[in-house]
N, C-alpha and C positions, 0 to 999 in steps of 0.2 A: 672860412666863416660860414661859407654856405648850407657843408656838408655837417658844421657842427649845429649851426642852429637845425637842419633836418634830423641831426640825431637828437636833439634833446626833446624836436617834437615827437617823434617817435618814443622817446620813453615816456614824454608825459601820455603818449597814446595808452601807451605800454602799460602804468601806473590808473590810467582811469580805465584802461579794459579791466585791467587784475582785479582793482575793487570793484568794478560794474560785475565781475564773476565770481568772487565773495559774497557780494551780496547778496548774488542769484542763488548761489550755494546756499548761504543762508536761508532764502528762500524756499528752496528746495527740499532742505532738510526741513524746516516750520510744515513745507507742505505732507511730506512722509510721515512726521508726527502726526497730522491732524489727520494723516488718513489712517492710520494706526488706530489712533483713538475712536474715529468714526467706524472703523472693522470693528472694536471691540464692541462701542455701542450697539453693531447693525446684530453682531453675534447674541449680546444679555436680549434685545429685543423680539430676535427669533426665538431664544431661550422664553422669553415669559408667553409671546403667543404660542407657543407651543401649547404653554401650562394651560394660557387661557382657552387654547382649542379643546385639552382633556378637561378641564372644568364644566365648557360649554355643554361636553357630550354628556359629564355626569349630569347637571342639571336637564339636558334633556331626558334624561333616562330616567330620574323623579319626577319630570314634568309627566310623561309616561304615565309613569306608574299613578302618581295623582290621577289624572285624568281616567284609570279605569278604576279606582277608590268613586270617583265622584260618580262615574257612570254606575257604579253597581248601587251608589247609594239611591241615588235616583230612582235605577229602579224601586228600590226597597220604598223605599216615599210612596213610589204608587202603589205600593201592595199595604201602606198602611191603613187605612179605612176596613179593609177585607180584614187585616190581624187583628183592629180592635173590635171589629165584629166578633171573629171568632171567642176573645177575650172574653166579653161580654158574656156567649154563649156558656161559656165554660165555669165563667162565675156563678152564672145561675142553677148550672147543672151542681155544682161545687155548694152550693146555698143548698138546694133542696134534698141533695144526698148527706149533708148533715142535719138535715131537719131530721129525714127519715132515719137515721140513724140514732140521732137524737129519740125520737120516737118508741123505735125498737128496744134502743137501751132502759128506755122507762118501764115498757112494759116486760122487759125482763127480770129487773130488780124489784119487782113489785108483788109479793108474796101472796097476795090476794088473787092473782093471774091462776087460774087453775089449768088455766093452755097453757100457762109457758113451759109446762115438762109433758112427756109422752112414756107410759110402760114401754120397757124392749121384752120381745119373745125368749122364751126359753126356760131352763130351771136353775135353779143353786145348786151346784153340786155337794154332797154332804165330805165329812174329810175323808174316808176309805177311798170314795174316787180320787179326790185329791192327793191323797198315797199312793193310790196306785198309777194314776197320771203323773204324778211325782217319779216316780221307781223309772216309768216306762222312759221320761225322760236322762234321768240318770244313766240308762242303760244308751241310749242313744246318742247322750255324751259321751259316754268309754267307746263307744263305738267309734263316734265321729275322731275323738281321739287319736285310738288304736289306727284308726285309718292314715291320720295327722302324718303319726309316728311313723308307717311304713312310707307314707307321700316321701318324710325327711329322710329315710333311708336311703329310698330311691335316688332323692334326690340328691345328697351325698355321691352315692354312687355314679349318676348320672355326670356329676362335677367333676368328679376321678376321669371318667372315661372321655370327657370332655379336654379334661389336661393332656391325657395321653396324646389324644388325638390331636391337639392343638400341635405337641412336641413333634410327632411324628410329620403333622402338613410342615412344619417349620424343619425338620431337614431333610422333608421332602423338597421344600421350597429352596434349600443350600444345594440337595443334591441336581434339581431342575437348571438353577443359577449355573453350577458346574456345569453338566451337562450341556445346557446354552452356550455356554464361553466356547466347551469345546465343539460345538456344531459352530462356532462363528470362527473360531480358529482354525476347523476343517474346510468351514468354506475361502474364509483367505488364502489358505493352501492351495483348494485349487483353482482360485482364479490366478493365483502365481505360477500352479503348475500347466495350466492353460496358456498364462502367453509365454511361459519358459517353451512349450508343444509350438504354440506360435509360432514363435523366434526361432525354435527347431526347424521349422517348415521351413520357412522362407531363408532358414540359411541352407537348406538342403535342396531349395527349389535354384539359388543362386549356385552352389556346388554344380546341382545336374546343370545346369545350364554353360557354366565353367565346362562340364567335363565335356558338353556336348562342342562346344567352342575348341578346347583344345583337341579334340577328338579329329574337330572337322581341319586345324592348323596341323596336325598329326600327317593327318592322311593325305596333304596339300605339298607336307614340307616332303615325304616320302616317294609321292609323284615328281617332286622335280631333284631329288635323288637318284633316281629309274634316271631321269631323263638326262644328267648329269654325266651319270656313268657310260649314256650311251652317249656322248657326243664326248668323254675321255675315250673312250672306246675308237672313233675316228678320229682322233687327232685335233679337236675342235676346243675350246674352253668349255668349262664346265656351264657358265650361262654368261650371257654378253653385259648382264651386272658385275659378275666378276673377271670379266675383264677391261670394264672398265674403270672399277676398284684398285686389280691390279695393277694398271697406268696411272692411276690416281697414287698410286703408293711408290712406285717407280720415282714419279714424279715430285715426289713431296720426298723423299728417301736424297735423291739427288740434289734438292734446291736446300735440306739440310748440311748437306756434305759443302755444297760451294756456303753456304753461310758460316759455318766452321773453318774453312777454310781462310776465308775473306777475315775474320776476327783474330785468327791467329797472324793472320799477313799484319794488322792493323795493333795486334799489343807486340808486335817484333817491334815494327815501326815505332811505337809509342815507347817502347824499351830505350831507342837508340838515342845519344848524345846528339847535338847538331856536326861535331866534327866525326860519326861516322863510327866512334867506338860504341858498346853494349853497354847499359847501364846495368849496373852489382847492384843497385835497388829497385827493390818492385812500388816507391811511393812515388805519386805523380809529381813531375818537375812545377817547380813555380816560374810562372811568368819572367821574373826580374833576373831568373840563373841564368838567363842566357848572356854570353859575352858574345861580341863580334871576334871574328875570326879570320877580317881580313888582315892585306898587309900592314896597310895605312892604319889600321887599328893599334892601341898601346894595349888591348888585353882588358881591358876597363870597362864597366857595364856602364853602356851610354846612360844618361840621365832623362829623364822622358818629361818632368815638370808636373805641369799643371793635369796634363792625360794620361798618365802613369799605367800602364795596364793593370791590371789585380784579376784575382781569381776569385769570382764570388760564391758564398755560401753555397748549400743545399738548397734546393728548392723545397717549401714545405708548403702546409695545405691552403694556407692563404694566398701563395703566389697564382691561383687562378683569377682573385679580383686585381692584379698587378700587368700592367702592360709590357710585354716583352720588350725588353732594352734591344738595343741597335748594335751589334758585337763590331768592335774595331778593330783594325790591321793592326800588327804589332810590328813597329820599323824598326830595321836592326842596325 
């Protein structure tokens, strides 16, 4: 009774945490909303003082601009008393220069005025001058003419040799064009044929140096040739490299021969039945062929149960993450 009234307190525990943490949830999400909604507020509100920061600056910048409107006008305000001085001035001059004009113009229309005209020097010519200063000018137009006429000649002409010449700069100016491609094409050439010369160099400077190299192994490997034949000459090795080469190879010649050996000793053996005959197949015997072969035996391959020997697979590329197994006796 004990253990049940503890568990039923425990679920009512259970029951009022689960809604105490609903709610909270509740809560929590109400709170994530309202922060949501308040990001986006905080967001439009940056968004308009922004605006209102580039507004601000435009009206500064009419404020500005006002401000030197009103200074210039200012000054102008004090230079007005001086402009309607001059105003003045100018009206009066503007007054009295049509008075006097006024003036003038009376005593010109005024036919009683024996001043208002003046004789000019000289005579009338009678009409024979006038014919013949007539004629002279006539003549002096065919003249100016005729001169017209060869100006247009000329200049005709002038326009011809102007074409020509134009033609001629223009495939002078194709054959220059030509001519350029190929001075830029012959220079590309020879900056090609510059580092090809280059490249030449330094691979004939690595040659001589090759040749100077094998020159000097030449003339190194020929001295202990000389030196060779004189220690064949007394019954010595040729150099004490190669005779210790040639123990190295003695050596390595004989550790082959006994490991051929040993391997042949080792698929005899592997060939052989347990009772002592040659096995007629070259495939490996399986674990479970073997019979016992004593007296007491009926010939029967023992039963081995639950640890049965086997022959396992190949080993492949994973068996290195695999711990080698613990190989067991096989009882016969």
């Amino acid at each position: 009774m004990r253990t049940q009234a503890r568990y039923e307190k425990s679920v009512d525990a259970r029951n009022a945490n689960g809604a105490t943490l609903i709610a909270r949830d509740d809560e929590l999400c109400a709170l994530y909303e309202k922060r949501t909604v308040q990001e986006e507020v905080l967001k439009a509100g940056e968004t308009e003082l922004r605006k209102r920061d580039d507004e601000i600056k435009i009206l500064r910048a009419q404020f500005a601009e006002l401000e030197r409107a009103r200074e210039l006008a200012r000054r102008d305000v004090a230079d007005v008393p001086k402009t309607q001085e001059e105003v003045a001035s100018l009206r009066a001059q503007l007054a009295a220069a049509r008075a006097t004009t006024e003036k003038l113009s009376a005593q010109v229309e005024d036919p009683k005025n024996l001043a208002r005209w003046r004789p000019l020097a000289g005579k009338t010519p009678d009409p024979k001058e006038l014919a013949a200063k007539l004629e002279q000018l006539d003549a002096r137009v065919e003249e100016k003419t005729e001169r017209a006429r060869e100006l247009d000649l000329m200049l005709q002409e002038i326009d011809a040799l102007a074409e020509q010449l134009k033609d001629v700069a223009v495939d002078g100016r194709e054959g220059t064009l030509e001519l350029a491609r190929r001075v830029v094409a012959y220079r590309a050439r020879a900056r090609e044929v510059d580092k090809k010369l280059m490249a030449t160099t330094s691979e004939l400077s690595m040659y001589q140096a090759a040749e100077m190299k094998l020159a000097a192994e030449r003339e190194d490997l020929t001295e202990e040739i000389l030196e060779a034949r004189e220690r064949l000459n007394l019954g010595l090795p040729p150099t004490e490299d190669a005779e210790r080469e040639w123990s190295r190879m003695e050596r390595s010649r004989e550790l082959l021969t006994e490991q051929k050996t040993r391997e042949r000793d080792e698929e005899e053996e592997f060939r052989r039945f347990p009772n002592g005959t040659w096995a007629q197949s070259t495939c490996e015997p399986r674990p479970n062929a073997y019979v016992p072969t004593d007296v007491t035996s009926l010939g029967v391959a023992r039963p081995y149960g639950k640890h049965a020997p086997f022959k396992p697979t190949e080993a492949g590329s994973t068996m290195r993450h695999i711990r080698k197994p613990e190989p067991r006796d096989i009882l016969l």
